[in-house]
N, C-alpha and C positions, 0 to 999 in steps of 0.2 A: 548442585541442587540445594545445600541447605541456604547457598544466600539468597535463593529465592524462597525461603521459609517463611512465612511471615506478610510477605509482601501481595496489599490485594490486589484483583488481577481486573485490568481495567474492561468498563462496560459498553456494555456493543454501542450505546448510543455516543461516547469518546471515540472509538474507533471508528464507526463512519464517521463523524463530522473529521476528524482528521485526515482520514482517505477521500474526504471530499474536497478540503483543503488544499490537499497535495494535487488531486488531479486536476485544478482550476490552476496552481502553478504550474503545473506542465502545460495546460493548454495557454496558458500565458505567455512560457517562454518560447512555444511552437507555433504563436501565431504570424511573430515577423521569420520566421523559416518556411511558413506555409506561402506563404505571398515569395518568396523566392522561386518555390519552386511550382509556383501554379504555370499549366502551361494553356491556359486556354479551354473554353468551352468547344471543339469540334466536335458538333451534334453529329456528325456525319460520321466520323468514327468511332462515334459510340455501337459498343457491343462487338465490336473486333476484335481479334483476336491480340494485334497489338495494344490496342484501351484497356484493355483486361489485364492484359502481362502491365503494362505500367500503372496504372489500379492494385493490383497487387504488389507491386514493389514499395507506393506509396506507403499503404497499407502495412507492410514488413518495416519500413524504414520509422513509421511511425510507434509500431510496436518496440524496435529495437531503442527511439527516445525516451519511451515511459519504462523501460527496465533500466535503462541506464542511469535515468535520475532518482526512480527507488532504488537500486544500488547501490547507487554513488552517495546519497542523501542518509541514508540508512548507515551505510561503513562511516563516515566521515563525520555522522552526527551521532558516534555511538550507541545507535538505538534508538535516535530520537530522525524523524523525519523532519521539516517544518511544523506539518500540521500537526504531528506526534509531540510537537517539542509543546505545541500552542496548546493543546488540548491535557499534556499533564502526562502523558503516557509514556512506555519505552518500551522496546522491545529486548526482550532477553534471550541467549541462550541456552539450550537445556545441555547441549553438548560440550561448551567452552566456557572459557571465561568473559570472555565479549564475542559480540556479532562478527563473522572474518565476512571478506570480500565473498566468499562463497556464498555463504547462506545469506547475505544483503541479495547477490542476484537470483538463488532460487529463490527467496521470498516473493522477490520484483515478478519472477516467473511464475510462481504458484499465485498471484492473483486474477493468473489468466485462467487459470485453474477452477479457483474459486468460482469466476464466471461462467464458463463452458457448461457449467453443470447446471446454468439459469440461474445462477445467483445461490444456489443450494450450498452453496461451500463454505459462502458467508452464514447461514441461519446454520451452521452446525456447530455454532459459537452455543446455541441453545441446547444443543446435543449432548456436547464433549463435556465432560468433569473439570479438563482444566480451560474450558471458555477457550478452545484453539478452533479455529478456521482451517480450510482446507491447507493454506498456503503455511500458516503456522505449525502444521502437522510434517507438511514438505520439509521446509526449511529448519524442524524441529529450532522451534523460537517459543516463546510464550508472551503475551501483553498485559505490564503491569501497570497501576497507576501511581507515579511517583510525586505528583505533587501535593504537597499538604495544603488542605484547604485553608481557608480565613476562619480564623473562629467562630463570626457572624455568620459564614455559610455551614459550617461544619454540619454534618447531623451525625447523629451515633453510631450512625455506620464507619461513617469517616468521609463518604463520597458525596460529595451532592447529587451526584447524577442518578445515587442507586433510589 
């Protein structure tokens, strides 16, 4: 906890654009997977009991891609995602000394989280004292902003974004 003393804690408007970042990679690299596994418009079996079961699987297998690359993304980039890395921010935790493979996937997992609730998981960045979201509460993590601005951007906060 004390080496995160100090450090300011980055603003909801970095954090979405970086979560938006990331999930436009994901859908990047699931687009040529999608075309593998399309199997056809059958109007005719739509609403069956079999369309549904494989709808659902889709469905599962798609969720199982987006936690594995905010996991894998997340451990691998010590706290930095792509869009995390692009937008200045990182993720820390409040329990270790860096991110483990655990808390990289309940993070991944706690953004389902954050959703299910209608998106209320996210606006409770506005709530919390330390600016943590649903998922950042799960995964006990916290989001700082680690890059030093340009002097010409700076303002006396330090962020430009605040």
């Amino acid at each position: 906890m004390d080496e995160l003393d100090g450090l300011p804690l980055a603003s909801f408007r970095r954090r979405g654009w970086a979560l938006l970042i990331d999930f436009l990679i994901v859908a990047i690299l699931r687009a040529p997977l999608g075309f593998l596994r399309h199997h056809g418009s059958d109007e005719a079996a739509a609403g069956t009991f079999g369309w549904f079961m494989m709808e659902g699987e889709h469905k599962i297998v798609e969720l199982a891609e987006s936690v594995l690359y905010f996991g894998v993304a997340l451990k691998l980039g010590k706290g930095q995602t792509p869009g995390k890395y692009l937008m200045g921010i990182r993720v820390m935790s409040l329990t270790h000394k860096e991110v483990g493979w655990w808390q990289s996937i309940e993070r991944a997992l706690g953004y389902g989280a954050s959703l299910l609730e209608g998106g209320f998981g996210f606006v409770q960045y506005y709530i919390n004292r330390n600016r943590q979201c649903v998922h950042d509460r799960i995964a006990e993590t916290i989001v700082v902003y680690v890059r030093k601005p340009l002097a010409r951007w700076s303002s006396p906060a330090g962020d430009p974004e605040k």
